[in-house]
N, C-alpha and C positions, 0 to 999 in steps of 0.2 A: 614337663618331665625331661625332654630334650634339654633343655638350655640347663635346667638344675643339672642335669646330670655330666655335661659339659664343664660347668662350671669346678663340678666334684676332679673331671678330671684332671682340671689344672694344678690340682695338688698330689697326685698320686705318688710324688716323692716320699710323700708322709704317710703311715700305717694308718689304720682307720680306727675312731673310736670303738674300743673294743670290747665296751659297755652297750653303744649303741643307745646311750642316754637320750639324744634329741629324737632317735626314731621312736623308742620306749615311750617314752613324754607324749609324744606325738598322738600315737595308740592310743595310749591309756584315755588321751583327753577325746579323741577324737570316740571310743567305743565305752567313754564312763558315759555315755548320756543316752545308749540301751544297755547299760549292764548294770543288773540286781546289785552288782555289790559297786561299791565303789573303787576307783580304780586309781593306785600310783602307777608309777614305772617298775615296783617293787611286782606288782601284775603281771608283767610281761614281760617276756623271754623272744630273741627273735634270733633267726638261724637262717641259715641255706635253703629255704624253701621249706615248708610244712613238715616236710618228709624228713630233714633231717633236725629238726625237732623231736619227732616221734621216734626216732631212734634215741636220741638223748632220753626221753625219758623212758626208754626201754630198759637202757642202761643205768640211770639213776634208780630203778624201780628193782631192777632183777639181778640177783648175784646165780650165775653160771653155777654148773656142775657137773661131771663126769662119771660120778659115782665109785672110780675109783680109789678113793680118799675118804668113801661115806658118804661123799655132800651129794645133796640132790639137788636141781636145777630148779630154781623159778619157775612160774608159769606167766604168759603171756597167752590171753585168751582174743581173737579176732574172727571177725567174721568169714566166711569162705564161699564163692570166689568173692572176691573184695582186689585192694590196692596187693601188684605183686609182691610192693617191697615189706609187707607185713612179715611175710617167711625169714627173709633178710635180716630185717630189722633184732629177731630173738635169735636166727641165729649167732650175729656179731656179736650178742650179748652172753650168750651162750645157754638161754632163757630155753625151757621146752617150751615148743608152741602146739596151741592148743585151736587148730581149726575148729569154727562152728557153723555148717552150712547156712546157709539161707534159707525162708522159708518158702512156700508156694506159690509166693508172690516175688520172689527174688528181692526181699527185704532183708535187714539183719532180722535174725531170729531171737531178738533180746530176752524172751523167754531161756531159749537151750542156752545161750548164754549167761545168765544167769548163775541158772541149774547147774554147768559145767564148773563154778567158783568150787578151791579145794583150800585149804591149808597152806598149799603152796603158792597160791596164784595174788599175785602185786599188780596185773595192770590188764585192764579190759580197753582195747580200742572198740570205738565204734565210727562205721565210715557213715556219714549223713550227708549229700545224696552219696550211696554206694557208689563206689568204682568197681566196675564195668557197668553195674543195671542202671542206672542211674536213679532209683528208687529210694525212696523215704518211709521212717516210722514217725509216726505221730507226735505231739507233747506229749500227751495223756502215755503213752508206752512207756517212751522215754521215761519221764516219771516212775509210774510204778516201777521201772527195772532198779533206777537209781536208787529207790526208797529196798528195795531188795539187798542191791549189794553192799555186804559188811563196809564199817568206815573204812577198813585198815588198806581196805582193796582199790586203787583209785582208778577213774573212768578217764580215758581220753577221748572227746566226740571229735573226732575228725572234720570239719566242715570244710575243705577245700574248693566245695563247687556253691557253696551257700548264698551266692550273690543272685545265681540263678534258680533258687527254689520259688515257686509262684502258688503250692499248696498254702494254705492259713495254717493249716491242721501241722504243718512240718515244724519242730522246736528250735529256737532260737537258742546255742546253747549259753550264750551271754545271761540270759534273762532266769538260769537257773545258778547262777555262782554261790546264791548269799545263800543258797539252800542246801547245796552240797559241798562241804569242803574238798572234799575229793575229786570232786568232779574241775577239768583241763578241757579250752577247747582251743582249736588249732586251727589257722585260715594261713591265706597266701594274697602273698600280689603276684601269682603266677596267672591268674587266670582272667578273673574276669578284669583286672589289674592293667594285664597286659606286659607284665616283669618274668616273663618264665626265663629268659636269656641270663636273667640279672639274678635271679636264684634267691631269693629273699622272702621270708615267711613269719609268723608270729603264733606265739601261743599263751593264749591268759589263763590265769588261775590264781591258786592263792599262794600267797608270798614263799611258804614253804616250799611246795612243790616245785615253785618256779625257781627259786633258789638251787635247788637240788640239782634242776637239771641245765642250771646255767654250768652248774660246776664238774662239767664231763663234758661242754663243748670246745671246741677248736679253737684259740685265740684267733683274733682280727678274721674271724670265716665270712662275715658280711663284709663286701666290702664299702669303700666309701661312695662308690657311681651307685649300689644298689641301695646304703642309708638315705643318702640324696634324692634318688629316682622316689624311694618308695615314700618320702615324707610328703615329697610334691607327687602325688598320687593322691595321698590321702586328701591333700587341698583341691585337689581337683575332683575328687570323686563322685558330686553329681553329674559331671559331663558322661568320665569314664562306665559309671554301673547304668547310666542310662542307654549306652549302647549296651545292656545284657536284655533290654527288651528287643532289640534287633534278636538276639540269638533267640532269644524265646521265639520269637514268631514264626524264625527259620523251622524251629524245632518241628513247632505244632505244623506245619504244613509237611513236614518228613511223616509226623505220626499219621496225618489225616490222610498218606496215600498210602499207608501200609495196611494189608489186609487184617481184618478185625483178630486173627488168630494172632497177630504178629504186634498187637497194640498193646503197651503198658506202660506202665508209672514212666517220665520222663520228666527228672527236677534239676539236671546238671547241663552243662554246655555236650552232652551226646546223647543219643538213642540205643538201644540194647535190644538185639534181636537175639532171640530164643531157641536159636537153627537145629541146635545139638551136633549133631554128626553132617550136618548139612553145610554146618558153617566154614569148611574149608572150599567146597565146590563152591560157595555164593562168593565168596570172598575174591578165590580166584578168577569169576565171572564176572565180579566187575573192576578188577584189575585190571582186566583184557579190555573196560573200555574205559582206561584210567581214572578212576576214581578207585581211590583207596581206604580200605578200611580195616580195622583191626580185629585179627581173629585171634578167636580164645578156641582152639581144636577142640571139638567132640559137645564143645558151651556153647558157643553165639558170636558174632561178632558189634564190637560197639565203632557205631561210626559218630564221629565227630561232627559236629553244628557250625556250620563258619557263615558266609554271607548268602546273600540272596543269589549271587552265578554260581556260586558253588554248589549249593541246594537243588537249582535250576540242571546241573550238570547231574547229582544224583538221581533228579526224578526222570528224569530220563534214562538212567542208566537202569533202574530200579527197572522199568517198562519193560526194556532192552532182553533184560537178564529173565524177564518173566517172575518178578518177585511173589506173586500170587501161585504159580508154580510150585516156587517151595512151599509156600505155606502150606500149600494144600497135601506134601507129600508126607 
């Protein structure tokens, strides 16, 4: 990836293909051989990382409104807590957004999801592993939900951490294209990749949709170091996703020292602790003995999965902080 991308820079005189044709190509041939439908370039759409994908088709999907004109606003339905830039995303669009909590397992609740579809509503995200829980719903869910939502209503399954799902039971959402026309999913080479600097992401679906939502993005927004990196990425990627069983392992040994109250679903490169109101004091206790982790006030905080010193740094920190402590309070 180094040298390709090297290579890329010696021509940064020139703009970048702004079709993104060889990345496109690339995809399509490298993810036609798990995915139900068949795949061109016509398939796939690629952007500034996952995320702004999903704004593109927030905006291809929803026409704004004010109500002072009459018009009333789209709806955009997502999960809650979930990705923060979901909020973002329908506001720029000018989309009403329509949070749907999570369930008791801090899953999407594809159920009230569902249920919450109106007359008004053009795009249902689903985040698969969730961002912050790191939690998964099933194929079989998935499924029926999909088989629920009217055609006219299209699904985005967000898959950004998908490289490190280790469930069977977790859906592949390639592997449902040729069943649902509606149904967009969305990945990145930000993560298990290793391109998050380089800001480059993909989204497939069917030729319509992707059409739609090429034609509301940025010209030349990929640039050419990130078509380059990300193509030789994909040539590389049994080296690259094979280090995602290093992160797994890290994982399972974070979950295996947290106390039983404190243990759940973990399918993404982080762990999700459940603290509620706790979450500010744990955060800032092990801050103090620097290891840092991200808090969601009054929720949890999600810490991150990196290598075996780093992990080694948290379990100790975890000891330190009396992580049994909180759980128990």
């Amino acid at each position: 990836m180094v040298e390709a991308s090297a290579r890329a820079l010696a021509g940064t005189n020139r703009y970048p293909d702004a079709s993104g044709v060889a990345l496109r190509t690339t995809i399509a041939q490298w993810h036609g051989l798990d995915s139900s439908l068949p795949l061109t370039l016509d398939n796939v759409a690629v952007g500034t990382g996952s995320s702004a994908l999903i704004q593109q088709a927030v905006l291809a999907c929803c026409r704004g409104g004010d109500g002072v004109d009459g018009s009333t606003p789209d709806e955009v339905i997502y999960p809650w807590r979930s990705f923060e830039a979901y909020p973002i995303f329908a506001m720029v669009a000018g989309a009403k957004a329509v949070e749907i909590p999570l369930d008791a397992e801090l899953r999407n609740d594809l159920g009230a999801m569902a249920a919450a579809v109106t007359e008004r509503t053009r795009l249902i995200i689903v985040c698969n592993p969730n961002n912050p829980t790191s939690t998964t719903v099933t194929r079989t869910e998935l499924e029926i939900f999909l088989d629920s939502v009217p055609d006219h209503v299209h699904v985005l399954l967000d898959e950004a951490y998908f490289e490190y799902v280790r469930n069977e039971k977790s859906p592949d959402g390639l592997s449902l294209l040729d069943r649902y026309p509606n149904l967009a999913v969305a990945r990145t080479f930000s993560k298990a990749f290793g391109l998050a600097g380089l800001r480059v992401g993909y989204l497939i679906g069917h030729p319509e949709f992707i059409t739609a939502v090429n034609q509301v993005s940025i010209p030349f927004s990929v640039n050419s170091v990130a078509q380059a990196a990300a193509v030789a990425s994909i040539e590389a990627r049994r080296e690259l996703l094979a280090r995602t069983d290093d992160t797994v392992a890290q994982r399972t040994r974070i979950l295996d020292r947290l106390p039983e109250s404190l243990q759940g679903q973990a399918e993404a490169n982080f762990v999700w602790l459940q603290l509620g109101d706790r979450a500010r004091e744990f955060a800032d206790a092990l801050a103090e003995r620097h290891v840092v982790v991200r808090c969601f006030d009054g929720d949890g905080v999600r810490i991150t999965v990196t290598d075996e010193a780093e992990t080694d740094a948290l379990l100790t920190a975890l000891d330190v902080v009396g992580i049994d402590d909180f759980a128990r309070r």
